[in-house]
Structure formats: structure tokens, C-alpha cells
N, C-alpha and C positions, 0 to 999 in steps of 0.2 A: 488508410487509417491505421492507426497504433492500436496493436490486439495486447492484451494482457488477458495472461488463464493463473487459476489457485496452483500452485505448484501440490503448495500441502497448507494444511491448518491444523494447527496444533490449537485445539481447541483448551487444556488445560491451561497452558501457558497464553493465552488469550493473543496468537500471534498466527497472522495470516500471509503464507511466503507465496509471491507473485513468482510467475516466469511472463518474464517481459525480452519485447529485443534488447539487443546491445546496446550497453550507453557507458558512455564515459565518464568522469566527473564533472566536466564541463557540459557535459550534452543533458545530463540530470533533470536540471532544473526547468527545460522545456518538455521532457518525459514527463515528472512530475507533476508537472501542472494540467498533462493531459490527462493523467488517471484521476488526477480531484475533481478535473472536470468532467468527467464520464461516470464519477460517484454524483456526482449533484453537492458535492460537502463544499464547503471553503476552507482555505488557509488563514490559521490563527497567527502561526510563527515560523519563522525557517532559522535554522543554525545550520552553520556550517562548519566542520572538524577538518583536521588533518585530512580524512580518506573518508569521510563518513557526511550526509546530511539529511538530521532531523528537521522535520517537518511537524507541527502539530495541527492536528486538522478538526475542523469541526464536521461528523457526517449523524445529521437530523438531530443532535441534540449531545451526542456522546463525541468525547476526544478521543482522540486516539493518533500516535506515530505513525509519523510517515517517513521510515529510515530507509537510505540504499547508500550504499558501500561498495564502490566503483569496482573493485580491487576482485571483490568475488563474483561482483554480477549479482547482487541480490538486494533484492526490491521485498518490504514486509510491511505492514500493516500490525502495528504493537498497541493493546488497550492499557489505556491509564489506569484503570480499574477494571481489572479482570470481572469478577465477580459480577459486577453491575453491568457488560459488557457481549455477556455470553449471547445474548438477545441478537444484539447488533453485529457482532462477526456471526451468527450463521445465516443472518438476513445479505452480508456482504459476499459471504460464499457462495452463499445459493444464488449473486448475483452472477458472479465470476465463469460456476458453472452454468448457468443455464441462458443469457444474454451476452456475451462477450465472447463471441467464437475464439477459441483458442489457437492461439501458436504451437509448437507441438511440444508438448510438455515433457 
């Protein structure tokens, strides 16, 4: 099974950095879809960039990004509305650390 752990959370900036294993640009998109599915959220939208893909997801009622950018290896979790959000990333945190054995961060 694919582990993913909170790297860090910058709880100001309403943006939650995964350490996750390696993936490539191509490899992504089945990474991806494992972490939505292990949130219980669905996917609203996907875009795809040069080096970059947004994802927007819906997790219980709030959206929020679902960006990773091959290039550095970083996987984040960004709220659309910060403010109204703060709720929901430390409920998502506190899932990361306490259910989701970590890789080693």
C-alpha cells in the first residue's frame, strides 16, 4: 500500500505539504487518485500544466488543491478559502499523523 505522511503544514497559508514516494509526471495521476481515495473526498477537476497538476477536490463539503509538481517531488494539499478552511486542514492533519503510518519524513 502507498503511505503518505504531513511533511509540514503551514497552517497560515492554508497549505498542507505531503511526503509521499517517488512519482513522476506520468506516474501522478495513479498516486493521486490513491490519496483522494484514502481522504474519502472526490475529484471535481484535473488540469494539467507544463510540470505542474492541479487537481480540485472536494473533502466533506470544502474544496481545496490538489497540486504536485514532478520536478521537486512535492505533493500539497492548498485551501480555496483559507479562513473558512482552518477546520478542515487540521482535521486532515491530524489525519496524516495519526492513521496513515508514515514513510520517513
Amino acid at each position: 500500500m502507498v503511505k503518505f505522511c504531513l511533511a509540514e503544514y503551514l497552517r497560515d497559508d492554508g497549505v498542507l505539504i505531503l511526503a509521499t514516494p517517488d512519482f513522476d509526471f506520468d506516474s501522478f495521476p495513479s498516486l493521486g487518485e490513491t490519496l483522494v481515495s484514502l481522504l474519502s473526498a472526490h475529484i471535481k477537476e484535473k488540469q494539467t500544466d507544463a510540470d505542474l497538476h492541479t487537481w480540485l477536490i472536494d473533502f466533506e463539503g470544502t474544496s481545496l488543491f490538489l497540486k504536485a509538481e514532478h520536478y521537486s517531488g512535492s505533493i500539497w494539499l492548498e485551501a480555496l478559502q483559507r479562513e473558512q478552511s482552518f477546520e478542515v486542514l487540521d482535521y486532515i492533519a491530524e489525519i496524516f499523523r495519526q492513521e496513515m503510518i508514515p514513510i520517513e519524513c
